[in-house]
N, CA, C and O of each residue as an XYZ file, in Angstrom:
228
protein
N       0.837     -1.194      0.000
C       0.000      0.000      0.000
C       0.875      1.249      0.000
O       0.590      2.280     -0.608
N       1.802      1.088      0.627
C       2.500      2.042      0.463
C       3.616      2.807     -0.813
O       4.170      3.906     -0.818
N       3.623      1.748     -1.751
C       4.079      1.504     -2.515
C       3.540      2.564     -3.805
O       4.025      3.439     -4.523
N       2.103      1.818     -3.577
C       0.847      2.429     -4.405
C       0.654      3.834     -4.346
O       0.110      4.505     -5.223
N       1.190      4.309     -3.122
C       0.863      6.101     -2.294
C       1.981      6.691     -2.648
O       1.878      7.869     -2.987
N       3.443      6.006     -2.673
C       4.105      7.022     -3.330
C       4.303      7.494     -4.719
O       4.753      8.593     -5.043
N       3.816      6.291     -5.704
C       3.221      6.598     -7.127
C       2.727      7.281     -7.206
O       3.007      8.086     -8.094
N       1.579      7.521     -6.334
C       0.176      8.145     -6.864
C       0.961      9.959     -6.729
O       0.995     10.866     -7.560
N       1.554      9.866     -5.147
C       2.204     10.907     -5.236
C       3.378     11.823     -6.318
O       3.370     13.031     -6.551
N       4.282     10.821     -6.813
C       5.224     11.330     -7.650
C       4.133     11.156     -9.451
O       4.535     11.688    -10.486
N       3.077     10.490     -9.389
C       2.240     11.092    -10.244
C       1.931     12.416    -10.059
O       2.135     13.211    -10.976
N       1.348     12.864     -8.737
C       0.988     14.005     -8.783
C       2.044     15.104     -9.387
O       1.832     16.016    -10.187
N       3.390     14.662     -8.657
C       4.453     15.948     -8.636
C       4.553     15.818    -10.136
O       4.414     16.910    -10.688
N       4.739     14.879    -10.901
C       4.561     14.801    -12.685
C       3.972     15.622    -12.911
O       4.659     16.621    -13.125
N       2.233     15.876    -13.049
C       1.543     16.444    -13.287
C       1.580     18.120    -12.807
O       0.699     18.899    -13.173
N       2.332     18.393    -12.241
C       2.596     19.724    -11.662
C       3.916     20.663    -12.601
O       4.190     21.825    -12.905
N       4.518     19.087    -12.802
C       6.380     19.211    -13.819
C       5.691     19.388    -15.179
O       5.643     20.522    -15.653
N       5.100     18.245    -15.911
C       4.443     18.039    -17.213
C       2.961     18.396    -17.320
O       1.982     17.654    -17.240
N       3.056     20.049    -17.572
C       1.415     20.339    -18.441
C       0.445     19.160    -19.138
O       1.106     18.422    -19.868
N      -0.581     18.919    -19.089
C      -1.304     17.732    -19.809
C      -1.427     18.326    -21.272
O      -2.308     17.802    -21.955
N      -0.675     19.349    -21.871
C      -0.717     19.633    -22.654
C       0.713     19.273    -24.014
O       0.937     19.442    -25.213
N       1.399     18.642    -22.660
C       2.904     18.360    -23.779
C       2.689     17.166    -24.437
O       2.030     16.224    -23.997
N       3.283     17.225    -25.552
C       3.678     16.086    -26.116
C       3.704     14.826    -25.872
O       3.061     13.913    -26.391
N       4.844     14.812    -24.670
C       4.859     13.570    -23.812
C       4.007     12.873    -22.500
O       4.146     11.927    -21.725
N       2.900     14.124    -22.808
C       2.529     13.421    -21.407
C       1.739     12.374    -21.036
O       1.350     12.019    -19.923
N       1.498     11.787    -22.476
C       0.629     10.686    -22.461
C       1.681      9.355    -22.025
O       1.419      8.480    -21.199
N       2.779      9.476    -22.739
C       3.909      8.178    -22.664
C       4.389      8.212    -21.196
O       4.528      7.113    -20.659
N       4.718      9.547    -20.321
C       4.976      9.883    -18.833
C       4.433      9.103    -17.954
O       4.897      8.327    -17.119
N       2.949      9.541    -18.381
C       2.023      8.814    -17.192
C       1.554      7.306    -17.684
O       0.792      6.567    -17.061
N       2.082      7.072    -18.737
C       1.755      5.234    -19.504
C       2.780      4.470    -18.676
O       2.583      3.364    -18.173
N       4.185      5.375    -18.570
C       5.505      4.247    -17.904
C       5.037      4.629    -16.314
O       5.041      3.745    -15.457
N       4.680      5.867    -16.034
C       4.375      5.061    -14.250
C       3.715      4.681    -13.903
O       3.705      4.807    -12.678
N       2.611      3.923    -14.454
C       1.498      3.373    -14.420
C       1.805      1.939    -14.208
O       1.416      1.161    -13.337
N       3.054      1.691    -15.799
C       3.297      0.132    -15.926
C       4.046      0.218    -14.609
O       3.747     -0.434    -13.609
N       4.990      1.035    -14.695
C       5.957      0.569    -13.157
C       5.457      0.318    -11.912
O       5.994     -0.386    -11.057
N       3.678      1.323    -11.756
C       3.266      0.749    -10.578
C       2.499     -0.781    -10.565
O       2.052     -1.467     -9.646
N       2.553     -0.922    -11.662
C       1.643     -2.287    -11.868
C       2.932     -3.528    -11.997
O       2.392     -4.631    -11.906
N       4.210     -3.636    -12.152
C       4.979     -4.708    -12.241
C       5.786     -4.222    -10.519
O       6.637     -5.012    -10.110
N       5.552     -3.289     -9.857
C       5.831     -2.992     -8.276
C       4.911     -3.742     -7.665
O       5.266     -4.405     -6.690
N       3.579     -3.785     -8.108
C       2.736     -4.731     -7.379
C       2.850     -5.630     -7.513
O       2.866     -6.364     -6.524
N       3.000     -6.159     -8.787
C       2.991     -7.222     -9.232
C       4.034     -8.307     -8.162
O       3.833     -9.462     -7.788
N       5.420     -7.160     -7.841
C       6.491     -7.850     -7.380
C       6.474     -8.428     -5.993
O       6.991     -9.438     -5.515
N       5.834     -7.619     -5.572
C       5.545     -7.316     -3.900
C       4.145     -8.599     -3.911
O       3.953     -9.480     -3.073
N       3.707     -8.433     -4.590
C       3.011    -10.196     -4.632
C       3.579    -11.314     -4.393
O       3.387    -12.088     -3.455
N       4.651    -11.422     -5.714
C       5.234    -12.380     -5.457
C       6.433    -12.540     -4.356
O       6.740    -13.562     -3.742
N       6.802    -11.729     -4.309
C       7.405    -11.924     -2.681
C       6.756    -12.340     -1.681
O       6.842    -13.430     -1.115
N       5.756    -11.009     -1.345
C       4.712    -12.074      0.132
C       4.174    -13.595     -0.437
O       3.493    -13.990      0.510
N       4.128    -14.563     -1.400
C       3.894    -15.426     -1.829
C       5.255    -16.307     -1.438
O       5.220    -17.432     -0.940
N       6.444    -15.570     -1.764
C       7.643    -16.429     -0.978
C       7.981    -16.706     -0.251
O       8.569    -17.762     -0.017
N       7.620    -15.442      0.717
C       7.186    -15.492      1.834
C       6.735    -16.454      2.695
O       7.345    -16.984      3.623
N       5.217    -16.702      2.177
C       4.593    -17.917      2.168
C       4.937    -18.702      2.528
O       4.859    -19.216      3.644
N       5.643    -19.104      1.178
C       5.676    -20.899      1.256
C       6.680    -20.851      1.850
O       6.711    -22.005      2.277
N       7.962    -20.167      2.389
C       9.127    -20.653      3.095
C       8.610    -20.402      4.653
O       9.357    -20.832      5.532
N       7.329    -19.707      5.077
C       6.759    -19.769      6.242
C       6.388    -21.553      6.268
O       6.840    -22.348      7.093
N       5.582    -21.831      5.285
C       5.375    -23.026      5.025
C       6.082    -23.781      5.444
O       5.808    -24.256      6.546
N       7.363    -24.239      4.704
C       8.070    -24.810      5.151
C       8.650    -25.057      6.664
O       9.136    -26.115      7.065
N       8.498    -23.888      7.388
C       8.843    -24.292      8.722
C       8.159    -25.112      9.482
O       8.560    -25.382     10.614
């Protein structure tokens, strides 16, 4: 969750840096989007490793 809050945040500060009017700002906010989505993604699979090596004990 926390993870998710500082995205959302350094989205914001983006949006303050990059006018929704530039050029790039469609591709800007496309890559921190993916990055917050393969951050989750990761942090999944960790607490999942987590897991099973809890498991194992």
């Amino acid at each position: 969750m926390e993870i998710k809050q500082k995205l959302e945040k350094l989205a914001e500060e983006l949006a303050n840096i990059i006018p929704s009017d530039h050029p790039k700002w469609n591709d800007v906010f496309e890559d921190v989007g993916a990055a917050g989505y393969y951050i989750e993604e990761s942090v999944y699979r960790v607490e999942g490793a987590i897991k099973t090596l809890a498991d194992d004990e």
